[in-house]
C-alpha positions in Angstrom: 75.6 76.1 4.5 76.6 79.5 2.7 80.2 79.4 0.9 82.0 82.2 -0.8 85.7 83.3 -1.7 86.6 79.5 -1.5 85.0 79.2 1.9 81.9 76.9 2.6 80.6 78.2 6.2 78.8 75.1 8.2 76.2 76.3 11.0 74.7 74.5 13.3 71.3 76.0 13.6 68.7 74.8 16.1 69.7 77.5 18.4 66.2 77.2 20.4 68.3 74.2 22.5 71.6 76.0 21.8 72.8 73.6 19.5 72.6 70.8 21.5 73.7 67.6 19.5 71.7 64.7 18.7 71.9 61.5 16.2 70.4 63.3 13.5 72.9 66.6 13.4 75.9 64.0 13.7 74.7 62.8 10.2 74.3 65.8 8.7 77.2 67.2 9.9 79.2 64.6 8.0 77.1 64.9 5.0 77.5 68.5 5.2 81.4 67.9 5.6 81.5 65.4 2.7 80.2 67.5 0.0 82.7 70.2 1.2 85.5 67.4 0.5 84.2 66.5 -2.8 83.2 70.1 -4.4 86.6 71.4 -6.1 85.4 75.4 -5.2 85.2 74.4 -1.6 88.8 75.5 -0.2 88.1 75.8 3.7 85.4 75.0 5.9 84.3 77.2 8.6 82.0 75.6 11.5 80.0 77.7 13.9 76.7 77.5 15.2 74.0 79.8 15.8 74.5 82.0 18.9 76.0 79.3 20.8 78.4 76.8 19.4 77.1 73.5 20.6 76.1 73.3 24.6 77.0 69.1 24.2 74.6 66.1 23.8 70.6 67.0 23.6 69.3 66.6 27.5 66.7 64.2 26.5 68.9 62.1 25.1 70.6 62.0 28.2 67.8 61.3 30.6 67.1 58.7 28.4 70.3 56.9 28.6 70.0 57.3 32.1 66.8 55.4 32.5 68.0 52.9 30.5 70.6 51.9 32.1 73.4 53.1 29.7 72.1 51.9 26.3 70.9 53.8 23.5 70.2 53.4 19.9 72.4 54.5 17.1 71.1 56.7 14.0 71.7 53.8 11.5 71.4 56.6 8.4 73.5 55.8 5.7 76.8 58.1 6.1 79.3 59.5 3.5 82.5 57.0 3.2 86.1 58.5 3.8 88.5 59.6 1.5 90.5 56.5 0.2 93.7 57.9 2.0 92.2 57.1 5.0 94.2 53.8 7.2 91.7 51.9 8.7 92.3 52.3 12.3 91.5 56.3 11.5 88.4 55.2 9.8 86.1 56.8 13.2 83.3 59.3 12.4 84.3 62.0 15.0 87.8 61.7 12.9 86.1 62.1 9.8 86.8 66.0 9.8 90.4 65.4 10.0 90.3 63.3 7.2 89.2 65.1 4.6 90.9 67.2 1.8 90.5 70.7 3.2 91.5 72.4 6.4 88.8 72.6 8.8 88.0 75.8 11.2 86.1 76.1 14.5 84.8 79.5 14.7 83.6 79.1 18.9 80.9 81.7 20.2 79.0 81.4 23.5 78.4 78.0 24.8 80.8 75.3 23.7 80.3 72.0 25.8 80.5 68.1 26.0 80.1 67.1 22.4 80.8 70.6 21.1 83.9 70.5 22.6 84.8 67.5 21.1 83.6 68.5 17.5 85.4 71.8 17.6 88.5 69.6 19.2 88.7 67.5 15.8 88.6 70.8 13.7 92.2 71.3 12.6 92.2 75.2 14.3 89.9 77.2 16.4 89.3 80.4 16.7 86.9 81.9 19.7 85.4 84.6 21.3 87.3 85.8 24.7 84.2 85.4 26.6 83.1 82.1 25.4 82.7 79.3 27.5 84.2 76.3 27.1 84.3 72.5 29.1 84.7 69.1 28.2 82.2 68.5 30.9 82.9 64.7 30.7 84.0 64.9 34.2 80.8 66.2 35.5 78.4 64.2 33.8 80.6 61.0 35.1 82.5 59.9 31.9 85.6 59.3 30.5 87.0 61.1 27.6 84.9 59.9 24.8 85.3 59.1 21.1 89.2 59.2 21.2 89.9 62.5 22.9 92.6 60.9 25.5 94.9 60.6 22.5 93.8 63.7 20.7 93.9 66.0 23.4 97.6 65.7 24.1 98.7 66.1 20.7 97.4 69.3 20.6 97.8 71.2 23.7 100.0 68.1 25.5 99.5 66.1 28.3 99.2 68.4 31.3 96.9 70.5 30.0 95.1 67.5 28.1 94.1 66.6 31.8 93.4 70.1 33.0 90.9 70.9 30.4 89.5 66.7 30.7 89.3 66.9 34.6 88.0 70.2 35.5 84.3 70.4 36.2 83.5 74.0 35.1 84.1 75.8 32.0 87.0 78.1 31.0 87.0 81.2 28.6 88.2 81.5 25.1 91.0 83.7 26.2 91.7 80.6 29.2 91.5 77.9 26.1 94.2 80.1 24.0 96.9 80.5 27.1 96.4 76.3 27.2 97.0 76.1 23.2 93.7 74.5 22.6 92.5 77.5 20.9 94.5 79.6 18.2 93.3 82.4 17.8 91.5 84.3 20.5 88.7 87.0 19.1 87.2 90.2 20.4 83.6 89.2 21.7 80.9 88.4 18.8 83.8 88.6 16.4 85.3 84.9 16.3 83.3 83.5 13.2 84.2 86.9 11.0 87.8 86.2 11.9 87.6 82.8 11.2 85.9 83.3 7.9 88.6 86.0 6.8 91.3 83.9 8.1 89.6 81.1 5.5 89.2 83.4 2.8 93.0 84.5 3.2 94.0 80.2 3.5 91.8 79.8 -0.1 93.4 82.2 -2.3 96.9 82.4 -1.1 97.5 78.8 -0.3 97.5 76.1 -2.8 94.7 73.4 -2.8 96.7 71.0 -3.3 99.5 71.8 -0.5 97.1 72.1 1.6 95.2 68.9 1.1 98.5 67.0 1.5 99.9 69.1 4.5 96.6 68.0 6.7 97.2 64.1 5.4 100.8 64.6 6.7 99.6 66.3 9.9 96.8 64.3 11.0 97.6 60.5 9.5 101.6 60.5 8.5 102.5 61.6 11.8 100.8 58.9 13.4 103.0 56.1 11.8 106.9 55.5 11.3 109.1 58.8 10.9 110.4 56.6 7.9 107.6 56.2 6.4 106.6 59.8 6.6 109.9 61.3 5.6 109.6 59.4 2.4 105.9 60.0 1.3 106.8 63.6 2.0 110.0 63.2 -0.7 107.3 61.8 -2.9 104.4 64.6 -2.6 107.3 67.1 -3.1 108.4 65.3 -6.2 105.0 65.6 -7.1 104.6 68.9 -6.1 106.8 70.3 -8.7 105.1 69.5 -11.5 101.6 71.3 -10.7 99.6 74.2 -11.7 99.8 75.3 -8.3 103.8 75.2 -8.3 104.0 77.4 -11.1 101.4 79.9 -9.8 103.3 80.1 -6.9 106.8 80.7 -8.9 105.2 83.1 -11.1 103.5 85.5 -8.5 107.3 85.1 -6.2 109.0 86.4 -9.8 106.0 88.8 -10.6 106.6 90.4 -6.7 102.7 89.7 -5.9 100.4 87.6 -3.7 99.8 84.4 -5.3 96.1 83.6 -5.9 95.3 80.0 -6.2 91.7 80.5 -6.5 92.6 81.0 -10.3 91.2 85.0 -10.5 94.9 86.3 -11.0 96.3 87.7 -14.7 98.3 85.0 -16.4 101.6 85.5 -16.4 103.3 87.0 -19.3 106.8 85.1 -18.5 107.0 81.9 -20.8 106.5 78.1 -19.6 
């Protein structure tokens, strides 16, 4: 993990079996996204993976399913809890990333398959490389839509195209994924994980911490319940909102005619509190 500017940069690195996933990188993938939530300098995460992004499940872990008739053993390593916010119907390890405190952003190069696919889905945005290629592969390997990506899925590109990218055998581009909505941001090739990471540096230092840490609660959880419900807790975190640092920073730098900089690097204002 490397982090500057605000931004902690996540790569998956066992690019001898392109990335493929396996018990053990599920685990330190959460650990690696826990200490991310909990370190105050960490503004943004960045996931990518060396050369490829993640071609899906490890082979071998496959064939070995197989043979045994469908079961397999779970990595019973002890796992980083979720943030308190967190209702406990959300409380579901591949949701863990949208549960945490700061954004989270798939950076998508080459191969991105199976259980990449459905890691880079739980990111909040994704950014990828026109040629990359890109399947559930679900379909082909004679499975359903795992770990809660029926429901997912539509919320983010909607249902037709939920289905399209869940039925269809082969792979699609980066530039394919972006026309469907399920990626946002389509990069010139080799080029996805540098935009990505300025895109992260740009989200630290102009957007507050704090906004930003309440806006993904009201995306991925609030929305999820009553309107009610959400309207008011919104009333409330905007209450709350107006007494902060991060407020005034923001007032300031709007009077000042500047960029606010919420990483704390900009000259105090001279106008009086």
């Amino acid at each position: 993990m490397d982090f500057a500017d605000g931004v902690a940069t996540v790569t998956l690195n066992r690019p001898d079996v392109r990335n493929a996933w396996a018990g053990r990188t599920a685990v330190e993938y959460r650990w690696a996204l826990h200490h991310c939530d909990i370190d105050a300098h960490v503004r943004v995460v960045v996931i990518t993976g060396e050369q490829d992004f993640c071609v899906g499940a490890d082979h071998t872990l496959l064939d070995d399913i197989g043979e045994n008739d469908g079961s397999y053993d779970v990595d019973r390593a002890p796992l980083p809890d979720y943030p308190d916010h967190t209702p406990p119907q959300m409380r579901r390890n591949h949701f863990y990333p949208l549960t945490l405190s700061v954004p989270v952003v798939a950076a998508i190069s080459g191969a991105c398959a199976g259980a990449g696919f459905l890691v880079a889905s739980y990111a909040d945005i994704r950014f990828a490389d026109s040629d990359a290629k890109i399947a559930s592969s679900f379909a082909s390997l004679g499975l359903p839509a795992e770990y809660g990506l029926g429901w997912l899925l539509p919320r983010i590109v909607g249902s037709a195209n939920a289905a399209q990218l869940l039925y269809s055998p082969g792979p699609i581009s980066g530039a394919r994924a972006a026309e469907m909505g399920w990626v946002q941001q389509v990069c010139t090739p080799g080029t996805a994980v540098t935009e990505a990471v300025d895109y992260a540096r740009r989200l630290a230092s102009g957007s507050a911490a704090g906004s930003l840490r309440v806006m993904k609660r009201q995306i991925h959880l609030d929305s999820a319940f009553d309107f009610e419900d959400a309207y008011n807790k919104s009333v409330a975190d905007m209450n709350t909102a107006l007494k902060s640092a991060d407020f005034k920073e923001g007032v300031r730098a709007l009077r000042d005619k500047r960029k606010p900089n919420f990483l704390g690097d900009h000259e105090p204002s001279a106008v009086s509190e």
